[in-house]
C-alpha positions as CSV (number, residue, x, y, z in Angstrom):
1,X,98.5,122.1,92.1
2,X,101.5,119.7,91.6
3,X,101.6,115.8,91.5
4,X,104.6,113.8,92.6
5,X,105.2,110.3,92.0
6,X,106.4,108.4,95.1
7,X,106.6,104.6,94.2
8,X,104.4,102.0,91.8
9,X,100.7,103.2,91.8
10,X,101.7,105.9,94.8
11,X,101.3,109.5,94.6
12,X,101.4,113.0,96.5
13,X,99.0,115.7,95.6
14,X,100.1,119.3,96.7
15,X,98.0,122.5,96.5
16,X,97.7,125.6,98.6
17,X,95.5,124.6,101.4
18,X,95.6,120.8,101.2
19,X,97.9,118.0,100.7
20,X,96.6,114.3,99.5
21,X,98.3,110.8,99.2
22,X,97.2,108.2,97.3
23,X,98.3,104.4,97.7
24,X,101.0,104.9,99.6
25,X,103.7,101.6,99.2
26,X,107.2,102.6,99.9
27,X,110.1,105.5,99.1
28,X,109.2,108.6,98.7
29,X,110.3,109.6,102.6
30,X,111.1,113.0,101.7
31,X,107.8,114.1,99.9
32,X,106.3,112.6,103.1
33,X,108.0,114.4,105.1
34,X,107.0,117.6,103.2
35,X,103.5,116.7,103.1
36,X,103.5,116.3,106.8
37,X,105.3,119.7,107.8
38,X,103.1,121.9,105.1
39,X,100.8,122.6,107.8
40,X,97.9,122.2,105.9
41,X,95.2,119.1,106.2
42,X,96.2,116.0,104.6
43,X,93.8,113.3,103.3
44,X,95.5,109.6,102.9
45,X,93.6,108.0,100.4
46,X,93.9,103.6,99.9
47,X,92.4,101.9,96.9
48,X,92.2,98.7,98.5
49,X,94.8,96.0,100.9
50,X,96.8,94.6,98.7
51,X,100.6,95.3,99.9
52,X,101.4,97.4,96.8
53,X,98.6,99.7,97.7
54,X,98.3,99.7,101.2
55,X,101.2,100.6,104.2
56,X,100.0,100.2,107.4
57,X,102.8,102.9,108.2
58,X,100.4,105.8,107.1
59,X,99.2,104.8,110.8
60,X,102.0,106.3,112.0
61,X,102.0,109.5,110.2
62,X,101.7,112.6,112.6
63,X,100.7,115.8,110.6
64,X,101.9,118.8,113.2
65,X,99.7,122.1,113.9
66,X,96.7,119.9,110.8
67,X,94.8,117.2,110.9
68,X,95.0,113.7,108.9
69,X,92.0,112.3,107.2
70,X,91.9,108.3,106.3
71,X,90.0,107.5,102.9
72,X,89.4,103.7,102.5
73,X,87.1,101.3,100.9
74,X,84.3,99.9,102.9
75,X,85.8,96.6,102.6
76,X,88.7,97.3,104.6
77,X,86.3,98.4,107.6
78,X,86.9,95.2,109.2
79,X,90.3,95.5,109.4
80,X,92.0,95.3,113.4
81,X,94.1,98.4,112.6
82,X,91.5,100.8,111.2
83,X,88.2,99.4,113.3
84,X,89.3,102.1,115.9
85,X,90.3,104.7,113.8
86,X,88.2,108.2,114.5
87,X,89.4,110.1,111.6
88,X,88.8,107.5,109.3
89,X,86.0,107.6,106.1
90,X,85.1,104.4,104.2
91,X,83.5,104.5,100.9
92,X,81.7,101.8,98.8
93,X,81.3,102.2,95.2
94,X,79.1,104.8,94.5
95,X,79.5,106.9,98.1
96,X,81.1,110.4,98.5
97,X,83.0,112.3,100.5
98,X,82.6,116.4,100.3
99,X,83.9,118.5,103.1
100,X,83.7,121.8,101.1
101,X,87.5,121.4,100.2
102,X,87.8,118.2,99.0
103,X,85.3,116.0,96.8
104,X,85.9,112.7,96.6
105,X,83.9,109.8,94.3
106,X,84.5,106.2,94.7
107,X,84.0,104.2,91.8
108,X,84.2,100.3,91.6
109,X,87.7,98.1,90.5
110,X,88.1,94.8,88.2
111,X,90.1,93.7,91.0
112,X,89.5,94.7,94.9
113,X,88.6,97.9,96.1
114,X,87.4,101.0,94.5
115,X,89.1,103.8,92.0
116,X,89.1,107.5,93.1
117,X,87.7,110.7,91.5
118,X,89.2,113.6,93.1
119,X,87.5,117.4,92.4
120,X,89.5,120.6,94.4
121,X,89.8,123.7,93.2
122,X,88.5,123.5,89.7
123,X,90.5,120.5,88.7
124,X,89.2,116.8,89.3
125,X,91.6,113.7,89.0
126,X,91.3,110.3,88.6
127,X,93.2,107.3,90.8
128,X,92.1,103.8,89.0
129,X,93.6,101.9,92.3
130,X,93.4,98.5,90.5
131,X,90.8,99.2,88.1
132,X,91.8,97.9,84.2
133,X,90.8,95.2,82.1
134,X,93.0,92.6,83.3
135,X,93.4,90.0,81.0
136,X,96.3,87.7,80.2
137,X,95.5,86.8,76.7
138,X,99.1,84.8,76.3
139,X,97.8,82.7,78.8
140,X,94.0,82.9,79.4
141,X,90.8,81.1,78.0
142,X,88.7,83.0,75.4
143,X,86.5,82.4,78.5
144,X,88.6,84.2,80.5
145,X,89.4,87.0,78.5
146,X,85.7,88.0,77.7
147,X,84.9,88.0,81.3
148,X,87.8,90.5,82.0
149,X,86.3,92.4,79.2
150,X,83.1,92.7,80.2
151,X,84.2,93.1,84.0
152,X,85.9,96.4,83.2
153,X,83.5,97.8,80.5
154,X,80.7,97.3,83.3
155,X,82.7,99.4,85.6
156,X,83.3,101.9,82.4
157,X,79.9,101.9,81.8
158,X,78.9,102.7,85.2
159,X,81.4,105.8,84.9
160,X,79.8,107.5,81.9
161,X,77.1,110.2,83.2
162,X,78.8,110.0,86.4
163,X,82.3,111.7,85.7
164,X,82.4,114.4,83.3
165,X,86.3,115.7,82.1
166,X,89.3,114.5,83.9
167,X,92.6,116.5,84.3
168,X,94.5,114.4,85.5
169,X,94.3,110.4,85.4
170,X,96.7,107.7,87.0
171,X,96.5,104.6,85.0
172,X,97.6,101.0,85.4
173,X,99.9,100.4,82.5
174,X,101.5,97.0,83.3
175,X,103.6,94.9,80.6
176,X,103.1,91.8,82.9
177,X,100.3,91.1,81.0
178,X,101.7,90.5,77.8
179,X,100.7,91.9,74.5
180,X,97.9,93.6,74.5
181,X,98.4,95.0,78.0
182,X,97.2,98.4,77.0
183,X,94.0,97.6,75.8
184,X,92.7,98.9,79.3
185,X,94.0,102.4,79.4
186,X,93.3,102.7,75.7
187,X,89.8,101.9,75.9
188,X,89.6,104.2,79.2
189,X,90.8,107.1,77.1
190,X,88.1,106.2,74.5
191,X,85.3,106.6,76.9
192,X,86.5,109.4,78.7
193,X,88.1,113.0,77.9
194,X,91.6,112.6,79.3
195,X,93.6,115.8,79.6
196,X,96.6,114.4,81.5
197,X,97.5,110.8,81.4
198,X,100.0,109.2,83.9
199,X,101.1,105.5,83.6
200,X,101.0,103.8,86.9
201,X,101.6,100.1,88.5
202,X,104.5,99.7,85.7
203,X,107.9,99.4,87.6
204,X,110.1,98.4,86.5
205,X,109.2,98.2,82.8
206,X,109.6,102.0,82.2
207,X,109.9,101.9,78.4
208,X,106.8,99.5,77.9
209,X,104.6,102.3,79.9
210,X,106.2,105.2,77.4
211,X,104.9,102.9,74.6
212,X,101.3,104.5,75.5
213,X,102.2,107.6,75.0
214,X,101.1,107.7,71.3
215,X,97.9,105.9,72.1
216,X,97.1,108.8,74.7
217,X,97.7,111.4,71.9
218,X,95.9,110.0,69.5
219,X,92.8,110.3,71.7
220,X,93.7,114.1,72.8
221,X,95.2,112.9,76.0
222,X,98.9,114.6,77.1
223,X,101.1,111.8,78.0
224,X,103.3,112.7,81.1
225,X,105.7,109.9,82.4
226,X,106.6,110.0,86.2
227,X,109.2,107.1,86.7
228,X,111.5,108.4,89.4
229,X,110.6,108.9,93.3
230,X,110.7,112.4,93.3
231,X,109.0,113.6,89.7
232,X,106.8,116.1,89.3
233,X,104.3,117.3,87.4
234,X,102.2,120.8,87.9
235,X,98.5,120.3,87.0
């Protein structure tokens, strides 16, 4: 199975009989393209609407001689561009989605949306969409900063029991937050056994997302940077 970074918090998924992409923005045309002309089905997964995480050009995809599958969060439902949609599945927190290929676990975000646990084929893999303790202690209240905190440990919390060992996870590791803006993948691989950890939602501030990589280690976690459309990592 190999992952491929496209752009910000978007991926592409490759494995013998199935192809996934998750929170498609922009670049990556070329992986697209590949994905679509594998001939194998392809599952389009969306963490939530914000423009980062959400094209409306996946639409438009065509996925000759397979099919296309739509994964969204229930909120999106109510959307005019996906109300008609047949092959569409939305998921609340808590829901699944198992079609003996593919298992798919929505979990909840600090933000909007939900977070993805992937299992195929004996490996499982985590997408946090926006899911991370989002504080801004520069410029937040103590007020503020406690209630990111216990926003994101609730979700955490919720996780534990539920999710078992992750292979792979894609992580929000974003300097825009100021100092202390790893406290949220650091205290996710705390609570969880991490094999893989991949920064996401960083561009452009590539070196402040490598910074983590000591953090990861130090909790048993392999760090693997994807920075460039294109990268690739087998899994």
């Amino acid at each position: 199975m190999k992952l491929t970074y496209l752009f910000h918090s978007g991926f592409l998924v490759e494995s013998g009989s199935f192809s996934v992409i998750l929170d498609y923005y922009r670049a990556g045309e070329a992986c697209i393209d590949r994905a679509l002309h594998r001939g194998v089905p392809l599952y389009v997964l969306v963490s939530h609407e914000h423009h980062d995480h959400y094209n409306p050009e996946i639409l438009t995809w065509e996925n000759p001689g397979s099919t296309i599958l739509y994964i969204f969060p229930r909120e999106m439902a109510s959307r005019p561009e996906l109300a008609a949609l047949s092959n569409a599945v939305f998921l609340d927190r808590g829901d699944r989605f198992d079609d003996g290929r593919l298992q798919i676990q929505a979990f909840g975000s600090t933000d909007m949306g939900v977070s993805y646990w992937l299992v195929a084929e004996g490996r499982s893999i985590f997408h946090a969409g926006d899911l991370n303790n989002w504080h801004w202690r520069d410029e937040s209240t103590e007020a503020e900063v406690r209630a990111a905190e216990m926003a994101y440990r609730r979700e955490l919390d919720y996780m534990v029991g539920r999710v078992t060992r992750i292979d792979v996870a894609m992580f929000p590791v974003d300097a825009r937050q100021g100092s202390g803006y790893m406290r949220g993948a650091e205290q996710f691989v705390e609570t969880f056994e991490v094999d893989t950890f991949v920064p996401m939602h960083f561009y452009p501030a590539v070196r402040e997302a490598e910074a983590f990589a000591p953090i990861a280690c130090r909790y048993g976690a392999k760090f693997v940077l994807l920075s460039r459309t294109g990268d690739s990592v087998m899994i």
